[in-house]
C-alpha positions in Angstrom: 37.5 45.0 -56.4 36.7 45.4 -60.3 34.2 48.0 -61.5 31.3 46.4 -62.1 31.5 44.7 -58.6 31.2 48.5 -57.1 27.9 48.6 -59.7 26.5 46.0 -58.4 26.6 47.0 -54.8 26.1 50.2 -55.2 23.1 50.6 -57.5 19.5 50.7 -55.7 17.4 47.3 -56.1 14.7 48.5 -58.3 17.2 49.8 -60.9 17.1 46.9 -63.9 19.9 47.6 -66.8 22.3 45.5 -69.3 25.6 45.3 -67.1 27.5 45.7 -70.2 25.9 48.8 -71.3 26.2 50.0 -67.9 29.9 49.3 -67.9 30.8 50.9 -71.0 28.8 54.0 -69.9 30.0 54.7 -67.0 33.8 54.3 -67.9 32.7 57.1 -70.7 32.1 59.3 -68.2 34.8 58.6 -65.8 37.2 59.3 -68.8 35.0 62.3 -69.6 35.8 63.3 -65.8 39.9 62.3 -65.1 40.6 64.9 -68.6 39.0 67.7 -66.7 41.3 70.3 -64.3 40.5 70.3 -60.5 42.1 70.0 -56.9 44.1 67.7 -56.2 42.1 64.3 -54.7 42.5 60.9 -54.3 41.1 58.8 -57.3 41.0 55.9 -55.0 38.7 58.7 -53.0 36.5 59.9 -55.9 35.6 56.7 -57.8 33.7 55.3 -55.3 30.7 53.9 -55.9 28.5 56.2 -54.6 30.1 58.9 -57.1 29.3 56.1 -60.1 26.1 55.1 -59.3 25.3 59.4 -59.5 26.4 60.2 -62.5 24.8 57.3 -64.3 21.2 57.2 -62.4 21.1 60.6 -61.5 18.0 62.3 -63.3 19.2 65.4 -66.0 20.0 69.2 -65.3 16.9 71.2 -65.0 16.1 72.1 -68.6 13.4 75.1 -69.6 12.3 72.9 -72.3 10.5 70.4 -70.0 9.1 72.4 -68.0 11.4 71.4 -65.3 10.3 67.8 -65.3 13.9 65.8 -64.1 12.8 62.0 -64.8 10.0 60.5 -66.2 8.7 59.9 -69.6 8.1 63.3 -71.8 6.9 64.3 -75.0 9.6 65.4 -77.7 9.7 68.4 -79.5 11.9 71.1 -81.3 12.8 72.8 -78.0 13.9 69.3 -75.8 14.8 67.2 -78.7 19.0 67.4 -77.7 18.1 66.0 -74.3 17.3 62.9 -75.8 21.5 62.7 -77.1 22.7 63.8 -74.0 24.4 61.0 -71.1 22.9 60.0 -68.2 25.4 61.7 -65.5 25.2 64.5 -62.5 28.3 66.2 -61.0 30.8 64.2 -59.2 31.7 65.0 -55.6 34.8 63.5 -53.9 34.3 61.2 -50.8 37.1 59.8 -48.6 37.8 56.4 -49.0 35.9 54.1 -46.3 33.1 56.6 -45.9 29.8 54.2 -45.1 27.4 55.4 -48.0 23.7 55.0 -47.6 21.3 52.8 -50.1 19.1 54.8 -52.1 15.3 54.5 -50.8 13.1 53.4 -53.4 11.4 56.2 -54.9 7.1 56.6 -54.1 5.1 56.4 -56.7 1.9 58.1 -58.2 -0.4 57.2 -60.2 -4.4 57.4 -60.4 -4.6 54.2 -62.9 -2.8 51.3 -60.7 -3.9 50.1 -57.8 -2.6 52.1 -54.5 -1.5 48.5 -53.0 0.2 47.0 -56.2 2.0 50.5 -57.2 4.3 50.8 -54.1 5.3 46.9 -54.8 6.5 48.1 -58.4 10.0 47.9 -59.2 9.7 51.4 -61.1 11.5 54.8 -60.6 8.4 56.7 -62.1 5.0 56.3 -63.5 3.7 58.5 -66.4 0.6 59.0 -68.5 0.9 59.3 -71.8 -2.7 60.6 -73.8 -3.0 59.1 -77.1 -4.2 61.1 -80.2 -6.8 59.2 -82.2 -7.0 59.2 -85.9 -10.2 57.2 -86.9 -9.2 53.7 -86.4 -6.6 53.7 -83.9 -4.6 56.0 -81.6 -0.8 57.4 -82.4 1.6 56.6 -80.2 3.5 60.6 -79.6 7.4 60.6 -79.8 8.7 59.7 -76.6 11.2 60.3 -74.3 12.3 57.8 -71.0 14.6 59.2 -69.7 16.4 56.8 -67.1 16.3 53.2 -66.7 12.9 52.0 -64.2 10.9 54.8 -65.8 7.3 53.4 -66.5 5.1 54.9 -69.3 1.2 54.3 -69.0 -0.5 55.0 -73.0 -4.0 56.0 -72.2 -6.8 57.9 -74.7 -7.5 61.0 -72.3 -5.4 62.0 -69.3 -6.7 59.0 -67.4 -9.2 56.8 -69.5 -8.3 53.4 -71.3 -10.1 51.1 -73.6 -13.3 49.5 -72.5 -13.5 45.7 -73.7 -15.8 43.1 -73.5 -14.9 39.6 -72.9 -13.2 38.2 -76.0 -12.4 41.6 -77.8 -8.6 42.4 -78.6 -6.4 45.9 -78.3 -3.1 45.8 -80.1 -0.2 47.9 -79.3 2.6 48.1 -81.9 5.7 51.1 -81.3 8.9 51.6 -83.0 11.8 52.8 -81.3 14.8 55.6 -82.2 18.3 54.0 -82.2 19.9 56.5 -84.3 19.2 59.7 -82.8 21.5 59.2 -79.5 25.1 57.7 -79.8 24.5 55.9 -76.7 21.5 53.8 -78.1 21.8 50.2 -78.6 21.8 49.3 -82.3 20.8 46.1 -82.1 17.7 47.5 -79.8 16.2 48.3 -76.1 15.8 46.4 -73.5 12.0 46.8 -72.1 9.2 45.4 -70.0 5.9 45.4 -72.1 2.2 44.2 -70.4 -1.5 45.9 -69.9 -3.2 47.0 -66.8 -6.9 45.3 -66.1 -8.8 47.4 -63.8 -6.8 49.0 -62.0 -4.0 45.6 -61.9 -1.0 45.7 -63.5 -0.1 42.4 -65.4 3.6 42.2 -67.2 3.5 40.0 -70.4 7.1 39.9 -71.4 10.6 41.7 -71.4 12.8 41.5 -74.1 15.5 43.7 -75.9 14.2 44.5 -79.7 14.2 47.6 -82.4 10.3 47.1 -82.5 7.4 45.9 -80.1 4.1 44.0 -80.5 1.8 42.8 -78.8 -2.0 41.7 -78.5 -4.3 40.6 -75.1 -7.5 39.4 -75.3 -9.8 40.6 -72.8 -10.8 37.5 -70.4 -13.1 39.9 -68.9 -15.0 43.2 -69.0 -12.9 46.1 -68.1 -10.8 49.0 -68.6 -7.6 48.1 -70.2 -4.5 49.6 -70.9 -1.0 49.3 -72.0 2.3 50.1 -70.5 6.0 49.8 -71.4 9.1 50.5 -69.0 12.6 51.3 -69.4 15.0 48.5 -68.6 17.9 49.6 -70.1 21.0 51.2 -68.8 19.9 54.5 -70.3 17.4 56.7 -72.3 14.9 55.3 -74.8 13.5 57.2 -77.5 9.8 55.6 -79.1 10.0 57.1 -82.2 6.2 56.3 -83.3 3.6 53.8 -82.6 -0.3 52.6 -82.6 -2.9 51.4 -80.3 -5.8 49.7 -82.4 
C-alpha cells in the first residue's frame, strides 16, 4: 500500500487539502524523523497512518505568544510571527503493526454568528472571529494566521457585528495573501473556500487556489452580512493584508 493510500484512509472526513502538497509534506517530515537517534522499532510499526496523519494535522506546541491558542485563526505579531514558518507536525509515537486505530470525531464547533443547526453540519475544524479596524471608507483586513487546514475565519466590524445592507446594496472583500514568508507556502497560491453569511446562514460562493481574492454579493435582502474565508490547503495560510468596503 503506497503513501498516499494510508492518507487517504487515515485523514478525518472534514479535513480538505491538495494531495500533492500533503504528500510532499509529510515525506519532509518523515525524513526529518528516520535522521533522528532512538530505540530501536519497527518502521513498518511507526509509519502507520495514524502516526502520519498526527504529525501533519496535529495543531502546534503550546506557544506563550498566542496565548496558548493551539488551532484556529490568530492575529500576527512580533512575538508569534515564526509560528507562521514552522511545519504542521506533533511527536511521533510507535504503534505495532495491525493495531485497529480509531477515526478522529469531528471536532464541535462554536460560534455566536452561524446558525446552531447549520454550524455542526460544517465541514470546518474551527471557527474564528476576526474584528476589522475601520479607516474612513472601508475596514483593514489584520495580518492573519490559519493555522491548519479546515480552519474557518469569520471578518466582522466588532467582536460579533457585520454589515447591515439593504436590498440591492453591495460589500466587497478583497485580501492578499503571504507566500513568501513560510518555505512551505504554495508559490503559485492557496487553496480556499470564500462566501458571506446572511443572517445567521452561511452561503459558500466559490473555492479556488489564487495569490489574491475578490469578491462582491449583492444583498437580495435586508440583513446582517458578513464574509468568511477557510483554509483548504494542506497547511498554514498567512493573509498578509486586505479590505472590506
Amino acid at each position: 500500500m503506497n503513501l498516499e493510500t494510508l492518507i487517504r484512509q487515515a485523514k478525518p472526513n472534514y479535513i480538505h487539502a491538495d494531495s500533492e502538497k500533503v504528500t510532499s509534506e509529510i515525506l519532509e517530515r518523515l525524513m526529518d524523523f528516520s535522521n533522528k537517534p532512538r530505540r530501536k522499532i519497527s518502521v513498518r510499526a511507526a509509519l502507520v497512518p495514524a502516526v502520519i496523519v498526527a504529525m501533519l494535522f496535529s495543531a502546534l506546541t503550546v506557544n506563550a505568544a498566542t496565548g496558548g491558542k493551539l488551532f484556529g485563526a490568530i492575529l500576527i505579531n512580533k512575538e508569534n510571527r515564526h509560528i507562521a514558518n514552522e511545519p504542521n507536525y506533533a511527536s511521533m509515537q510507535a504503534v505495532p503493526t495491525g493495531t485497529a486505530i480509531s477515526p478522529n470525531k469531528k471536532p464541535s464547533l462554536n460560534s455566536d454568528i452561524i446558525n446552531k443547526d447549520q454550524l455542526q453540519t460544517l465541514n470546518a475544524g474551527s471557527v474564528t472571529n476576526i474584528a476589522l479596524k475601520e479607516n474612513k471608507k472601508y475596514y483593514e483586513i489584520p495580518e492573519l494566521l490559519l493555522t491548519n487546514n479546515a480552519d474557518l475565519v469569520i471578518f466582522t466590524k466588532t467582536e460579533k457585528s457585520g454589515w447591515h445592507l439593504d436590498k440591492g446594496e453591495k460589500l466587497s472583500i478583497r485580501f492578499t495573501l503571504d507566500l513568501k514568508t513560510s518555505k512551505y507556502s504554495d508559490p503559485a497560491g492557496e487553496w480556499m473556500e470564500i462566501g458571506f453569511i446572511k443572517n445567521g446562514e452561511l452561503i459558500t460562493s466559490f473555492a479556488k487556489k489564487e495569490k489574491e481574492f475578490s469578491y462582491t454579493i449583492t444583498a437580495d435582502e435586508i440583513g446582517e452580512y458578513y464574509f468568511y474565508a477557510e483554509n483548504m490547503s494542506a497547511g498554514k495560510i498567512i493573509i498578509s493584508s486586505g479590505i472590506i468596503k
